[in-house]
N, C-alpha and C positions, 0 to 999 in steps of 0.2 A: 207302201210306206216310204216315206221320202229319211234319207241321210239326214240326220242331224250330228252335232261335234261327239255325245256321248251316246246317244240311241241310235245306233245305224238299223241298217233297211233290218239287219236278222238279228236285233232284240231279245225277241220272244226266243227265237232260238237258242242263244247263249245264255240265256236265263236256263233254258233248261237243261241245258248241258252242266252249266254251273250247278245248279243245284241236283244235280245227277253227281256230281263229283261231289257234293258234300254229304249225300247219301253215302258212296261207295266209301268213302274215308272213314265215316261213322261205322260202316260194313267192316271195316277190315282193320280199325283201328285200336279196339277194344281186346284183339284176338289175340295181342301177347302184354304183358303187364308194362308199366312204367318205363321211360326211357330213364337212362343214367343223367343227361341233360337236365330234365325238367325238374330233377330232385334242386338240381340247383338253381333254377331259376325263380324255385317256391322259398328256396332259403334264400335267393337273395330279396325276393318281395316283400320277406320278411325283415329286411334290413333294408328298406328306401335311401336312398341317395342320388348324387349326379353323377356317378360312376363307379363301374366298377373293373377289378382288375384286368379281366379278359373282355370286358366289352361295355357301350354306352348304355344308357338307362332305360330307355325307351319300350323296349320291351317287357323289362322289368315293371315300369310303371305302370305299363296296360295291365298286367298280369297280376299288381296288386292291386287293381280296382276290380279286377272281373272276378279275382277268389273272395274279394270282400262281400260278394252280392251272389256267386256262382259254388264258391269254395275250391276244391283241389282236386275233383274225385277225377278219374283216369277220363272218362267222358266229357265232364269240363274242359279238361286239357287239350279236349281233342278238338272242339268245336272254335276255336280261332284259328287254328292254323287251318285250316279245313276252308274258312269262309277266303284268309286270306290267297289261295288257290283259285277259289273259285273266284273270286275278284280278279283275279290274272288272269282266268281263263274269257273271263268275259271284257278285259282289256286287249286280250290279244285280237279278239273279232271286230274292238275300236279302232287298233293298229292298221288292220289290215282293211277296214274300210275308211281309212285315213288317205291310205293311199291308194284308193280307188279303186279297188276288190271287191268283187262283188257279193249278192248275199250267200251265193255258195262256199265263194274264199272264205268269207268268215267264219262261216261254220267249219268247215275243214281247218281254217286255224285255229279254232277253239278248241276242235277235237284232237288236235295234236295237242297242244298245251297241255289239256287235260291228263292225258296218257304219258308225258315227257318224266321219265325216271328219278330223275333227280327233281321234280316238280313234284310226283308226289309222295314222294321219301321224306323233304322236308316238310311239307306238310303236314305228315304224317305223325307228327309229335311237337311240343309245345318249345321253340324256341325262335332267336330274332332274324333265323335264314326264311322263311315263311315270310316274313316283313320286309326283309331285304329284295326277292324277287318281287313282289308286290309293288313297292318303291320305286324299281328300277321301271317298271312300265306304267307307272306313273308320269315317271320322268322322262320317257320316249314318248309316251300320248300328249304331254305337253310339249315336247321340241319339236316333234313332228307338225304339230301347232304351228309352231313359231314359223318352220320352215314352210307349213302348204299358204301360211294366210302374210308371211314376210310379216307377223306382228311379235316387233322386240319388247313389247311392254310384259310379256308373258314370262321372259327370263326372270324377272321378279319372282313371280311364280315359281318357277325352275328352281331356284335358287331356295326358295323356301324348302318346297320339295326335299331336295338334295340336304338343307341342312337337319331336316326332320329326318333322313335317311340315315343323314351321320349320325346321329345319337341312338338310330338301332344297330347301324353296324357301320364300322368304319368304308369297308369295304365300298359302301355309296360315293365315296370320292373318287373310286375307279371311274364311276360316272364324267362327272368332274372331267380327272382330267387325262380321260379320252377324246371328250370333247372338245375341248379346246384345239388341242390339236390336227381334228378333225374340220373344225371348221376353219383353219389354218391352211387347209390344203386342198376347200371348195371354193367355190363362188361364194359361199356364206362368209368368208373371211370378212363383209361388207361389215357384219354384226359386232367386230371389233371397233368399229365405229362408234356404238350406242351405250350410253352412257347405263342403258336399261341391263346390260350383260354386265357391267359392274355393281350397279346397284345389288343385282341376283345373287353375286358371287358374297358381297358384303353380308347381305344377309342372311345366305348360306352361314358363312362365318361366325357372324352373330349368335344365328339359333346353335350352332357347335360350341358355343363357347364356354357355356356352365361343366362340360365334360372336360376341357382344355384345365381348367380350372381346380378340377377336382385331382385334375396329375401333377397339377403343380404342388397342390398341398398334401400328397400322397407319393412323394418322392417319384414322379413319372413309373408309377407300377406298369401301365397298359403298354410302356415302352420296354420296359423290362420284361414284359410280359411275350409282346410280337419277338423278341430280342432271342429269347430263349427258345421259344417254340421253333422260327427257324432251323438253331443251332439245333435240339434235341429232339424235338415228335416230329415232324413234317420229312416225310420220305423224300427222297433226292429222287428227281425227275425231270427227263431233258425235255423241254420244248418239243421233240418231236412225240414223245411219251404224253405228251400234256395232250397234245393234241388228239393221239388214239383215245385218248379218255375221256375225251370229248361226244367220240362215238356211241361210248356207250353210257355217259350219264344224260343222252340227250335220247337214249333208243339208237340203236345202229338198223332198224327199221324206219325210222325218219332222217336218215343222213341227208338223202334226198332232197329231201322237202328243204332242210336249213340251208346246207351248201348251199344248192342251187340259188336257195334265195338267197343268200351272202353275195355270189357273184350277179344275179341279178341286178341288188343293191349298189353294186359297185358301179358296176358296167353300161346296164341299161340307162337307155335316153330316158323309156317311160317314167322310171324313179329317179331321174336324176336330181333332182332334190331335193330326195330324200336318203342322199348319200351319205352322207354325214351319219345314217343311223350304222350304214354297215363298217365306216371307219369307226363309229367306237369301238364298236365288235374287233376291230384289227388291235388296235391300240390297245385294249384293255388284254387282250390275245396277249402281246409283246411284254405287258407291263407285269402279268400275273406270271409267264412260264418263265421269263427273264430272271422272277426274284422267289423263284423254284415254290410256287404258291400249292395249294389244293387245288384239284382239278377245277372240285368242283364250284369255286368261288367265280368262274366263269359260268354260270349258268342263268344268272340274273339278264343277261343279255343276247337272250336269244329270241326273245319274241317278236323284235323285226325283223328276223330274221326267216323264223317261221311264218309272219303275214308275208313276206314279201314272195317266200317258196308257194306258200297256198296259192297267192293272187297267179303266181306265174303256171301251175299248172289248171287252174280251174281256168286260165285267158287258152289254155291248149287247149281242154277239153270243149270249149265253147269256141272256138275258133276250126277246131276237127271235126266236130259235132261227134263226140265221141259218147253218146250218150250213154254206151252200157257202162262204160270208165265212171259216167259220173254219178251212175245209181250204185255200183258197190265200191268207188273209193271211202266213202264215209267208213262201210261195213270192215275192208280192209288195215283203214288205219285204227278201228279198233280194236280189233283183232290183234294185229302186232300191238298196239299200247298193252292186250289184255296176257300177248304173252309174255313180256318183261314185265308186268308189274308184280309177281311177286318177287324180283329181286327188289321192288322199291319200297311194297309195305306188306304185313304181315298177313297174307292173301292165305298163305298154307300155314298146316302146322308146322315146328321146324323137321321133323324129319321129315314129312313129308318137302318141306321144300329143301333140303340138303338132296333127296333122291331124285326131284325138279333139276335142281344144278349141276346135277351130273351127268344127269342125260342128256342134257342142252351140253356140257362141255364148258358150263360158266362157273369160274371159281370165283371165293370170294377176294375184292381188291381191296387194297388199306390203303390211303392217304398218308396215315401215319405208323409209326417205328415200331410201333404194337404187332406183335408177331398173332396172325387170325388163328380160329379156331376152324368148327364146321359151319362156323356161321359170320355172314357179314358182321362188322362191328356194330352197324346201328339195327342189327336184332341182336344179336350176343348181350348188347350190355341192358337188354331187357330184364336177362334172367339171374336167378339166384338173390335177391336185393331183399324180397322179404323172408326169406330163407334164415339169410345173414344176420337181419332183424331178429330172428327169433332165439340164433345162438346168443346174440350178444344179452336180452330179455333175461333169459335161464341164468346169465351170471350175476346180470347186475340185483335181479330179484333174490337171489339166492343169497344176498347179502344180508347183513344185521343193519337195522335202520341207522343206528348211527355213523355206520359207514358208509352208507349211502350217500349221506348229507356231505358226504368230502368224495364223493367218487364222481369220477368224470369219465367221458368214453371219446374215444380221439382214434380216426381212419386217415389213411397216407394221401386221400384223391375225393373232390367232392362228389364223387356218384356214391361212395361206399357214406361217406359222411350223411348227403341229403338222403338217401335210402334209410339211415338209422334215425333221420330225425322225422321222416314220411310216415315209417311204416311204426314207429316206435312210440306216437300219441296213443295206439290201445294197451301198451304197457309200460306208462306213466313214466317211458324214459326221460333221462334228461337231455339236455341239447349234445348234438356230439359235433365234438368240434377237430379242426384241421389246420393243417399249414399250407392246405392249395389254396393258391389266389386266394378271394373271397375270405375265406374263412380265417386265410391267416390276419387278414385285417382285423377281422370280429372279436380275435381272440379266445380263450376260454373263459366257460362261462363266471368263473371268478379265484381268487388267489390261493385260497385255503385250497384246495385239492389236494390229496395225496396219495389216493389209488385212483387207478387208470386201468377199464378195457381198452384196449391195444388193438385195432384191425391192423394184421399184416405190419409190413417193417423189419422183416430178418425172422432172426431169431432170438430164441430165450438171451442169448450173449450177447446181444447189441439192446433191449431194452436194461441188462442187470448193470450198464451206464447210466441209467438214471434213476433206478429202482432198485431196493433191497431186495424184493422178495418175485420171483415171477415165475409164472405158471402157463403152461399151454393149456386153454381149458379145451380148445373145437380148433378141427381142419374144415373150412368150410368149401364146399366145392357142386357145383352145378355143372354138367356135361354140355349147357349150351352158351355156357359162359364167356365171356372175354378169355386168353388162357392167363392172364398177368392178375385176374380174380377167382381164378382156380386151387384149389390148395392151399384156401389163404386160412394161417393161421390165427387166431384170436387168444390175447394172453389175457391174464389178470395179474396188473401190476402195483404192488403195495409197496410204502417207505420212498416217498419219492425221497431222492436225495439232495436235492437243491432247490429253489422256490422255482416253481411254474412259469413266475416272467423271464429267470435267466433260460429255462428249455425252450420258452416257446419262440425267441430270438435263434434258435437252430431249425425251426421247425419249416420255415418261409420255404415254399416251392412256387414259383410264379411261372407255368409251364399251359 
């Protein structure tokens, strides 16, 4: 089978790998309940817009057209990010026959992708990082384009791309402007010439701009928003920190494979023009540990990195005639993907995988200021949600209908919030509402209120400032919880003392 731009010689193959990973996510997706995330991204689909506090719409958007037709159930949730993976995986095989890999690289790239830890962690659950790596090799299968065939009219393209990238996640301007500068310090610098890389950037621009618009008229929340997260959640970590972490959300079993291809990209004749892909990878490197980011928001940009490693070990293996090498490297590198992935998705149960990570000697790591439990954060904030649901059920049912009619239920952080409003349609709760992001925008669900369930927020002596009457009804607590959702108390608070809109002006957390 001959190359073409998207079906290379191994097709067939990366279809089946592809849809072998959307199996195994199905496999392993369903084995611990709801992420804390997705509660919020069902409340925000339920409240359409061109933006929202912590991030652009895009996501959003997909997600109220696929529950409109699909609905919410934990399965639904799982079957996009899953596809969007497997779409990566069988972009990374285009990559790497882009640049002239053969049909073994391919498959060896695909099979790394597949298995890449922080590849299928987000996947793993319903939000806009799933769309973001997705995007970003997107936007390498068309530069790479641009760079093997010298055709600038494809920036256009690019430019699209990138601006549909921004309205999932800002992050896609890392793309951007990596690039530039990269092709600043090639032979490509030529492209600075072509009216066709402005045009791109324009319409980049363009398509971003109804989200530009929505901060304007919403007091720049999203900037308030990155402003504070800096300053409060996001762990201080040196550039050289950044980089170990790299190791391991990439698999420290494919170091190999990436370096190698990082400096091949660089270095090599045979890729030399396709250097530029491994200068973003620098630049974005600089740009992200520089302004002390998430490790893991470098991850979007390793799949040339990975084609370029495959291409250059399957050219050794075919060059050394190493044949036995290239009947159990396949077997190999799944083998190491299969032994990291249960730190990516819910492969064990949790103790079982808590007694996993201790005999490996892997503990769990935090990005952010959130002190862990025994369990990584993006399993931790699985558990305990309909638990929480049900103390909060017991009080507000336990009420006399008339007071129901003015009772309202209010959590400190959107996981606690969308959990109560997720799991709380079989007991005809009302909307619970918050002061994070989102929600403080939304409001409460209306002015008359006057008792209030209370998730968390101190104690009895910090709600009786705005209430007469208050009560500890539940300690609610889950053993594999977050620990800052551990012990969380829930009051019942009557007599509010002031109207609703002067509280709910104290309540704004944009974090």
């Amino acid at each position: 089978m001959k190359n073409t731009f998207l079906i290379p010689q191994s097709a067939f193959y990366l279809l089946v790998i592809s849809v072998s990973l959307i199996i195994f996510q199905m496999f392993t997706g369903l084995n611990y309940p709801v992420f804390r995330d997705e509660f919020y991204y069902i409340d925000c689909a339920n409240h359409p817009a061109f933006g929202y506090v912590d991030h652009p719409p895009l996501s959003v958007f997909i997600l109220y057209l696929w529950k409109s037709v699909f609905g919410t159930s934990q399965l639904s949730l799982r079957i996009i990010p899953a596809m969007c993976q497997a779409a990566t995986v069988y972009l990374s095989g285009v990559i790497t026959s882009q640049m002239g890999g053969s049909k073994y690289a391919q498959v060896i790239a695909a099979l790394i992708t597949m298995f890449v830890p922080n590849y299928l962690g987000t996947a793993g659950f319903y939000s806009m990082n799933a769309f973001d790596i997705l995007i970003w090799a997107v936007m390498f299968v068309i530069l790479l384009k641009i760079l093997s065939d010298d055709n600038t009219r494809l920036f256009i393209l690019l430019g699209a791309v990138a601006g549909i990238g921004l309205q999932n996640k800002i992050s896609a301007g890392f793309f951007i402007a990596a690039m530039l500068p990269a092709l600043l310090f090639t032979k490509q610098r030529k492209y600075f010439l072509s009216g066709y890389l402005y045009a791109g950037l324009a319409l980049c621009g363009l398509i971003f701009l109804p989200y530009i618009v929505w901060n304007f008229q919403n007091d720049f929340a999203s900037l308030e928003f990155i402003s504070n997260a800096s300053k409060y959640k996001i762990s201080d970590i040196t550039p050289l920190n950044f980089f170990t972490a790299q190791i391991l959300e990439i698999n420290p079993l494919y170091f190999i494979f990436w370096f190698t291809g990082l400096i091949f990209l660089l270095f090599s004749k045979t890729l030399n023009k396709f250097q530029v892909a491994g200068l973003i990878y620098i630049f974005t490197f600089l740009i992200l540990a520089l302004q002390n980011s998430k490790p893991y928001y470098l991850a979007a940009s390793y799949t040339p990195l990975i084609a370029a490693g495959s291409l250059l070990f399957a050219d050794i293996i075919a060059v050394k005639k190493l044949d036995f090498v290239k009947k159990v490297l396949p077997a190999l590198i799944i083998i190491a993907g299969l032994i990291i992935s249960p730190f990516a998705v819910p492969l064990l149960s949790p103790q079982k995988f808590i007694d996993y990570s201790q005999f490996l000697g892997i503990t769990p790591q935090n990005a952010e200021r959130n002190q862990l439990g025994a369990l990584p954060q993006h399993f931790a904030d699985r558990f305990g949600w309909e638990e929480l649901t049900d103390k909060v059920a017991k009080i507000y049912n336990s009420l006399p209908d008339n007071e129901k009619l003015i009772t309202g239920i209010f959590a400190q952080n959107y996981g606690e919030t969308g959990a109560i409003n997720y799991y709380g349609k079989k007991y005809n709760l009302p909307e619970c509402n918050s002061g994070h992001n989102n929600h403080w925008l939304w409001g409460p669900r209306h002015d008359s209120l006057e008792t209030f369930i209370i998730i968390g927020g101190g104690d009895e002596d910090d709600h009786l400032e705005s209430f007469e009457e208050v009560v500890k009804m539940y300690v609610h607590t889950n053993q594999f919880a977050m620990l800052y959702e551990n012990n969380l108390p829930v009051f019942l608070c009557r007599k509010i003392r002031k109207p609703i809109k002067e509280i709910w002006k104290e309540t704004k957390l944009f974090i």
